[in-house]
N, C-alpha and C positions, 0 to 999 in steps of 0.2 A: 650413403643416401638413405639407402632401407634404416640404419639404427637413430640416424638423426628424425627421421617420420617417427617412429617406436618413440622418442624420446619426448618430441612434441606434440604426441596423442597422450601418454603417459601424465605431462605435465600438464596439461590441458585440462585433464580429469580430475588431478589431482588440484585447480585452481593455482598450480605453480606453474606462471607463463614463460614459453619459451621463444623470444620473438626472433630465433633468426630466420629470416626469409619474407619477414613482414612489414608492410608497407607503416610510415612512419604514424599515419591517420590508425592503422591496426593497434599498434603499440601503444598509443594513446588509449584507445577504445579501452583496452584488454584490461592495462594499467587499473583503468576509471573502474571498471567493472567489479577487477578483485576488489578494491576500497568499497565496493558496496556503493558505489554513486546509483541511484535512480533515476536522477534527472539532471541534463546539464539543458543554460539558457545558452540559445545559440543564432547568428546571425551569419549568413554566410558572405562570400567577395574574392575576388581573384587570389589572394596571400593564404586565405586560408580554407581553401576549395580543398585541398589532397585532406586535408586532416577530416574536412564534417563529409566526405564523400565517402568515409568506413562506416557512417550511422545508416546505408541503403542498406536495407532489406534486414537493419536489425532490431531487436526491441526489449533488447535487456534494459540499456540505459533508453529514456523517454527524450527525445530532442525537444525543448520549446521552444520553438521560433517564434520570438515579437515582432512589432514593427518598429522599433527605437532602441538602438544598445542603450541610454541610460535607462528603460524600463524593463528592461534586459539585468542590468545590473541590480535595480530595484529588487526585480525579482527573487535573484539569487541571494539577494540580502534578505528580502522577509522569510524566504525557504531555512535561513540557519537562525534567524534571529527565532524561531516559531518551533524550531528542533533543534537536534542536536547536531543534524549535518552540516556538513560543509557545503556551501555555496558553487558550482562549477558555472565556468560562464566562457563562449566560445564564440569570438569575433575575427573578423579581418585587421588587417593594419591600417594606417594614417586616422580617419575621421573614424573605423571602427574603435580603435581606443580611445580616440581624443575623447567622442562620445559617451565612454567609459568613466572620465575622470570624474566625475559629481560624486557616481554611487559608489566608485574606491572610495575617495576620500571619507564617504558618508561612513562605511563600514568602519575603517580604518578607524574615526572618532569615534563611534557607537561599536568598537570590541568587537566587529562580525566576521567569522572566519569565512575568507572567498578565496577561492584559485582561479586567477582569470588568464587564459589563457587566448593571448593573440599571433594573428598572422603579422609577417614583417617580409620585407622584398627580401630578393636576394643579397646574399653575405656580399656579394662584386655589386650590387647595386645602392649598396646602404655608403650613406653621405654622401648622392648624388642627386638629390633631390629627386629621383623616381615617382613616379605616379604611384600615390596611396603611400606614398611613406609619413614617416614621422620619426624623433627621436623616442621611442617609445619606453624602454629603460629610463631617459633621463628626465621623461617626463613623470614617469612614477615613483621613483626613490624613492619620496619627499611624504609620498603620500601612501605607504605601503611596506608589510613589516621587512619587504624581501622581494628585487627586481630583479629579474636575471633574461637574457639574451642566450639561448640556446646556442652552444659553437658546433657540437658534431649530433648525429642521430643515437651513438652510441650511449652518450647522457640523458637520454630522453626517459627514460624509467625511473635512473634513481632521480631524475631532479624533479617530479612529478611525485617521488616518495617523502624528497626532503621540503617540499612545498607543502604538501598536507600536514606535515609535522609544524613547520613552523607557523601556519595559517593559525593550528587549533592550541600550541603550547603557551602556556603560562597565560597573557593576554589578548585572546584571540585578535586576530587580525586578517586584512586581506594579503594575499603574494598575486606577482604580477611574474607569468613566463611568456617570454618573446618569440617566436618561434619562425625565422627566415625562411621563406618558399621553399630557396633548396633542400634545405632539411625535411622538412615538410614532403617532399618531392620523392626521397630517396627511401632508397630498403634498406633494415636491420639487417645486419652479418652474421654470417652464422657464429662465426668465432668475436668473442670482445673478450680483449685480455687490461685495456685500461682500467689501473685501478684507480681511478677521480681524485686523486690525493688532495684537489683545490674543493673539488663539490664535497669532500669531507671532510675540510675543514672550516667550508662554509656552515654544514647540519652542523661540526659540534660547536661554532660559536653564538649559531640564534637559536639551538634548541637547547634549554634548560629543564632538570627535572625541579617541581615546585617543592621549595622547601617546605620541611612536617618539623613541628615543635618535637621535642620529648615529652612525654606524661611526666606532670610535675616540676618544669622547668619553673626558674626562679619569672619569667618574664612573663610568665602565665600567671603564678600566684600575686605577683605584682599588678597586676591588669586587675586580678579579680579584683583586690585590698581595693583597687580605687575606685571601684564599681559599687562595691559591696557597703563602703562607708557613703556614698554621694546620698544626698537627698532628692536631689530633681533630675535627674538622668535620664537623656533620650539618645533611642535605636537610630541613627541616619544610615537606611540600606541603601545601596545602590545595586545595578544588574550585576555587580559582581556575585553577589548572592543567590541568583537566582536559582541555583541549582541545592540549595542548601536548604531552602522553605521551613522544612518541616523541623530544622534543629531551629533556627530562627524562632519559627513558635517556642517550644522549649524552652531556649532562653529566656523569649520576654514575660512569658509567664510566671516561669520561675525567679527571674529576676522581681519581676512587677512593672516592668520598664516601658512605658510610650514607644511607638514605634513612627516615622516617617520615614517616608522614602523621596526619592529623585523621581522622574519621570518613566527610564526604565523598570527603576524597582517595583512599581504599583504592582499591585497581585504577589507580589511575595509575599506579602503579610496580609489576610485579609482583613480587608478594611472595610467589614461588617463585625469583627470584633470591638470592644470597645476600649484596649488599648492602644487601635490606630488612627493615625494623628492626620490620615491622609499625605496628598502631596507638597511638597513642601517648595518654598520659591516664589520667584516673579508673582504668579498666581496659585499660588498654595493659598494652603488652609489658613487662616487669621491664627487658629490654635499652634497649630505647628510650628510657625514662623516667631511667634512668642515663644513657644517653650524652648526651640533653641536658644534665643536672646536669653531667658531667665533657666538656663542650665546650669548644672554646676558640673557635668559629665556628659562628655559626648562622644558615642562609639561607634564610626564610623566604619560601615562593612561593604565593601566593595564599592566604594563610591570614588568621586575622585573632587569634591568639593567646588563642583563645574560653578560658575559664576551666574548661572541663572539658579542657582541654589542658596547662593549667600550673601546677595546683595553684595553693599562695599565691606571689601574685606577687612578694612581697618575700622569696622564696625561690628564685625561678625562673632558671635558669638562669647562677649565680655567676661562674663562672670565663669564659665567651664576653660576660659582660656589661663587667667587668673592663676584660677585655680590647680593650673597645672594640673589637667584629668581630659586632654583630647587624645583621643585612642584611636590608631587608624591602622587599619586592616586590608592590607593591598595584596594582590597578585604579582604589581608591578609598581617594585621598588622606587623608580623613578617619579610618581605620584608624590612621595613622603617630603614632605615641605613644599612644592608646588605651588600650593597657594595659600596653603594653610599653615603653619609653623605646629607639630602636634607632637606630642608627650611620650605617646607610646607606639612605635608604628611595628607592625609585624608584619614580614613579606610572607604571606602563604595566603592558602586556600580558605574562603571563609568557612566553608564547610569544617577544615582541619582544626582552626577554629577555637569554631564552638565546641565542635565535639571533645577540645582539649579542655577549654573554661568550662564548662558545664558543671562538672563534680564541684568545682569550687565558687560557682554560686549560690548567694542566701539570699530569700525571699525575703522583703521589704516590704512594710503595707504602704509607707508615704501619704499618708491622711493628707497632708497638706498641699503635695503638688498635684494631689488628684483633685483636690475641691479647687485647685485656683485651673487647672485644665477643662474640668467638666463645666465650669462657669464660662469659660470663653469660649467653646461648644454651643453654651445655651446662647449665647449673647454672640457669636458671630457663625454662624451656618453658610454655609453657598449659599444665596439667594440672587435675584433679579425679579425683575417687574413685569410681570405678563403683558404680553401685547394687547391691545383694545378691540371690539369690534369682533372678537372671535378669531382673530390672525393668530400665527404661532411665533416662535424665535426659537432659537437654535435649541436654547435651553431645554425648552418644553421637549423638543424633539430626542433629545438625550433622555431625557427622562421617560419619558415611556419607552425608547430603546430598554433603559436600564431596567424599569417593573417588567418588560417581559421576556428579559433574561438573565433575570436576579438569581432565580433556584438553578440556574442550570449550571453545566461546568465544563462544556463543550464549545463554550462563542469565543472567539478572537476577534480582534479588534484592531482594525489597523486604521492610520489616520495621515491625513494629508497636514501642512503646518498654517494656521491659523488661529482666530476667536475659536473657529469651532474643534479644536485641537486641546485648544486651555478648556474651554468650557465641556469637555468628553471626559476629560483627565479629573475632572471638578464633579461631575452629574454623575457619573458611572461610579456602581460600588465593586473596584477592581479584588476579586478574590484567589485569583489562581495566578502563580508564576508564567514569562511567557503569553499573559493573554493579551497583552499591550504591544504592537509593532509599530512604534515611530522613527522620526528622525530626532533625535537629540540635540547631540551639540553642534551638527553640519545645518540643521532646519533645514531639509530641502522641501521647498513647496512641490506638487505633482508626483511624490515619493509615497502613494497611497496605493494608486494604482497597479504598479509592482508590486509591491510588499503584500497586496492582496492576493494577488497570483502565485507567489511566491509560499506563501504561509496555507493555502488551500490546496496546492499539490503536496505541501508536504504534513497536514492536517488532514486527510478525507472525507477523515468522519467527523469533524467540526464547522458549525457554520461560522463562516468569517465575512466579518460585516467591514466595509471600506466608507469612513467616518471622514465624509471630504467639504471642501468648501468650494465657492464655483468659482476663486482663484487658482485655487490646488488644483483641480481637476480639471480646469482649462488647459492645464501645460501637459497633459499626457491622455487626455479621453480617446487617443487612438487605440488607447492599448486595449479597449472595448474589442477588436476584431480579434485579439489574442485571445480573450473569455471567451468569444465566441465560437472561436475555430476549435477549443478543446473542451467546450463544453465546462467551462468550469466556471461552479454555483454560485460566486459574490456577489454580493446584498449591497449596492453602492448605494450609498446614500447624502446627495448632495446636497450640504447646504447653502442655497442661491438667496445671496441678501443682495447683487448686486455690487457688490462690494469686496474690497482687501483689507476688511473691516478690521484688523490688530492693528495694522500700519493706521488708517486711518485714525481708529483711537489715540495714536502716537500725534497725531496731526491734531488733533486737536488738544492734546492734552500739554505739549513740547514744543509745540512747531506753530500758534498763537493760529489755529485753523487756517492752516495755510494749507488749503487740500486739494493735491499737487498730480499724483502719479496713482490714485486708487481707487476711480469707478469704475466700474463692470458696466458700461449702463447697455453694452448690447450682446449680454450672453443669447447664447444658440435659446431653441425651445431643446431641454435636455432630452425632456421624452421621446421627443421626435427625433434627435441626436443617437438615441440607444436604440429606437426601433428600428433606425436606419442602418444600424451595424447589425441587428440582428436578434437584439436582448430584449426581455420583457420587461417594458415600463409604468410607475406608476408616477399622480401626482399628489399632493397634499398643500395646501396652505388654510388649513381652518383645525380648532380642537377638538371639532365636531367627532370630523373621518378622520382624524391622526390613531384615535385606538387602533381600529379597523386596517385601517391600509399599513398601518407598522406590524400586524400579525400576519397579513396578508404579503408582504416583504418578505418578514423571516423566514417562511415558511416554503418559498419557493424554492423550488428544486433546481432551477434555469438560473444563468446569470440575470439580474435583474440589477437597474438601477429606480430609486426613487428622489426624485427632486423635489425638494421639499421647502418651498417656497418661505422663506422668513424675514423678518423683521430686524432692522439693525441692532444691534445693542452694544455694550460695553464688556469687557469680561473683568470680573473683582471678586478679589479683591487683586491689586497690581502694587507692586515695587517699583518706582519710579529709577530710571538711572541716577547711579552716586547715592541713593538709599541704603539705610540699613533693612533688615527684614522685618523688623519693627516699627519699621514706617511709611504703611502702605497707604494707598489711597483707599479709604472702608468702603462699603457699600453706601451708610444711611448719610457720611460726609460728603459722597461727588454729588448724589441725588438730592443730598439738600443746599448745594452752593457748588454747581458747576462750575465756576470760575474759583474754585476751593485752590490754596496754594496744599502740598502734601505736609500732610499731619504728621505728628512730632511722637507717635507710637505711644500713648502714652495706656498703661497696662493696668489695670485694675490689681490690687495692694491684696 
């Protein structure tokens, strides 16, 4: 007894845990602890009572308790999308994970590594329809890189090791562990002599090391030759990149090469230099969306060629397809042909990369696709039409967001899905990787308010502004008593037109103004909404007070929301469905013949 105490004081010091004796809720703690977790989201309920009743009286790891496991899950997801941690997330069973499934999923397609760990009935209670059950495994397979149903407490360590492995290897993702009361219920043994021969050879079939080129490999000098000879060549980054920035620079400079990115990628590339082409898509830049169509090389770096990226595919990018010179650069082999059919695909890191091509890139000046790019620059900019009468619109509001946090390089940005989602991605000059927290390819609407929580505890000394619209933030504004309760500093800032104004525009542009399912017409008073939770509010509808109360925002230290009263609009430029990228609806074409059929993209010679 006395050397087993000696052994477990020893290990303890040394951060090598020794769980026999320890309740299965300890062994978890202890786990989380060594991993360096600081914070897990957590919601408690009868299945999974033993495990969050080891977080009394402790405060290594921080509990945050919401009011909603999907802003729960939000959460955890803008905490890894915003760093480099891993997401923890700690609920009950039945409707605690059903409630679960939006923000897996959401992870899942936007690459975020989460461990989400639920309670489940008893092992003699499961497939009997129990109160608070669920299929909970087989509801996440489908949506999750790795589901597993804990069978004894004995596996509780290593499957909790092979879960952060698999969450964060090769293309991050969420894992989903199941965790049956009784287990949950019982003590670690002192003696464990299983050696898991199933849970090893689970880790060695989902955990891969990424493959590294060799220096000077024939498929490296190949890639560059095609690079090196193109004349109109552009960068398509996606967040696979994101950790690679500063080689990215490098290249396109020393390449000479335009840069566009996906919605993830923005802030990879700053796009305050004047090789970026901005965002590219549905509502991308007019230049961007040309210069793919008139490519003749396209070098696609973590991206996965999502279809709100490239229009109809059997449109998409003619002349670089041709030409046999699409180059694509994955983490995750499975991408390569996908959607795209491409020339050169290399499975590794983009980082590995570049830093392999680099030596064997040569500057190019390209006089000529820079005068036909810098002309559709001049001749098509993000623009819209100011409101009348001294009102504001979304726009406007973005835009003096963006003048007064243009120099700085501490704001994050997170946003709900909407007009004013596209029009944030469009007005903001995004410069730093990571400073964009959206939903992607899931679009979850009310996925702002989490991912603001989420990005600010694990950000502290960054202001993080929550970029919403008052349909986004109709679906989740409870989670206001979550900022409240911890005191944490989000800048929300709503934009209330009344409306679900994307869909709408769809309605009127698709749907022969048949407008069905998207007025707002009796939102709350917000102000009064947030002072009633407890947050300081302000309001704005004029361009008078917009300078004033947008500094007066930023600069609060308290969770604050400002409702910022706007005006409807349209966002453009837009790629219609079954369009190519080329053929958008323009600015000065809807506003000069709203009942315009979409234009035939036709590009200045």
């Amino acid at each position: 007894m006395f050397s087993t105490l000696i052994k477990r004081t020893t290990n303890l010091l040394t951060k090598r845990y020794y769980y026999g004796g320890m309740t299965c809720g300890d062994v978890i703690y202890n786990n989380l602890e060594k991993k360096n977790v600081k914070h897990v989201f957590m919601l408690s309920g009868g299945a999974i009572m033993p495990i969050i009743d080891s977080w009394y009286n402790k405060d290594t790891i921080k509990n945050i308790i919401g009011t909603h496991e999907q802003n729960l899950g939000h959460a955890a997801t803008g905490y890894a999308k915003s760093s480099k941690n891993t997401g923890v997330i700690i609920v009950t069973s039945g409707p605690g994970l059903t409630n679960l499934v939006t923000p897996i999923l959401d992870a899942k397609n936007d690459s975020t590594p989460l461990v989400v760990i639920t309670g489940q009935v008893s092992k003699k209670a499961m497939g009997k329809l129990s109160f608070q059950e669920c299929p909970a495994t087989e509801i996440t397979q489908h949506i999750t890189k790795w589901s597993y149903c804990i069978q004894t407490i004995e596996e509780v360590p290593l499957v909790l090791d092979i879960a952060f492995k698999i969450a964060n290897d090769g293309k991050k993702g969420p894992v989903h562990i199941d965790l049956p009361k009784c287990i949950a219920s019982s003590i670690y043994p002192n003696n464990v002599e299983n050696n898991f021969e199933e849970l090893r050879n689970i880790e060695a079939k989902y955990v891969h090391k990424v493959k590294k080129l060799p220096i000077g490999s024939k498929v490296i000098q190949n890639i560059a030759k095609a690079i090196n000879t193109s004349k109109n060549p552009v960068l398509y980054v996606g967040q696979g990149c994101r950790d690679s920035s500063n080689l990215l620079r490098q290249f396109a400079i020393k390449a000479n090469i335009p840069v566009t990115t996906t919605l993830h990628g923005m802030g990879i590339f700053d796009e305050t230099h004047p090789l970026s082409l901005k965002m590219i898509g549905m509502h991308g830049s007019v230049y961007s969306n040309y210069a793919i169509q008139k490519a003749d090389c396209i070098i696609a770096l973590g991206s996965r060629f999502d279809d709100r990226t490239t229009g109809e595919v059997s449109k998409y990018a003619p002349i670089a397809r041709k030409n046999k010179k699409m180059i694509h650069v994955n983490i995750d082999n499975s991408e390569f042909g996908k959607v795209i059919d491409t020339d050169y695909n290399v499975n590794t890191d983009c980082g590995n990369f570049l830093l392999e091509i680099l030596p064997y890139i040569r500057y190019k000046k390209r006089f000529v696709w820079y005068r036909y790019i810098d002309k559709l620059k001049q001749m098509h900019p993000f623009r819209y039409n100011k409101a009348p009468d001294n009102k504001i619109k979304t726009q406007s509001v973005i835009i003096e967001l963006n003048n007064q946090i243009i120099k700085r390089n501490d704001v994050i940005i997170s946003m709900g899905v909407g007009n004013h989602m596209m029009m944030a991605c469009q007005f903001i000059d995004w410069k730093n990787p990571k400073q964009v927290i959206a939903s992607g390819s899931l679009g979850v609407m009310g996925c702002s308010n989490g991912y603001s929580i989420g990005a600010q505890l694990a950000n502290k000394d960054c202001i993080v502004v929550s970029v919403d619209g008052d349909g986004s933030f109709n679906m989740t504004s409870n989670e206001l008593k979550t900022m409240v309760e911890y005191n944490i500093p989000i800048k929300i800032a709503v934009m209330n037109d009344s409306s679900l104004q994307m869909v709408r525009v769809w309605e009127e542009l698709f749907f022969d103004k048949r407008y069905t399912a998207t007025a707002n017409n009796n939102n709350p008073d917000y102000v009064k909404l947030a002072e009633a939770y407890g947050l300081e509010a302000l309001y704005c509808d004029n361009y008078t007070d917009l300078p004033h109360i947008m500094d007066k925002f930023l600069n609060s230290n308290k969770p604050i929301l400002c409702e910022f009263k706007v005006e409807k609009d349209i966002c453009l430029p837009l790629v219609g469905p079954g369009k190519a990228l080329d053929e958008m609806i323009l600015f000065d074409d809807y506003h000069s013949n709203k009942n315009m059929l979409l234009i035939n993209g036709e590009v200045p010679s």
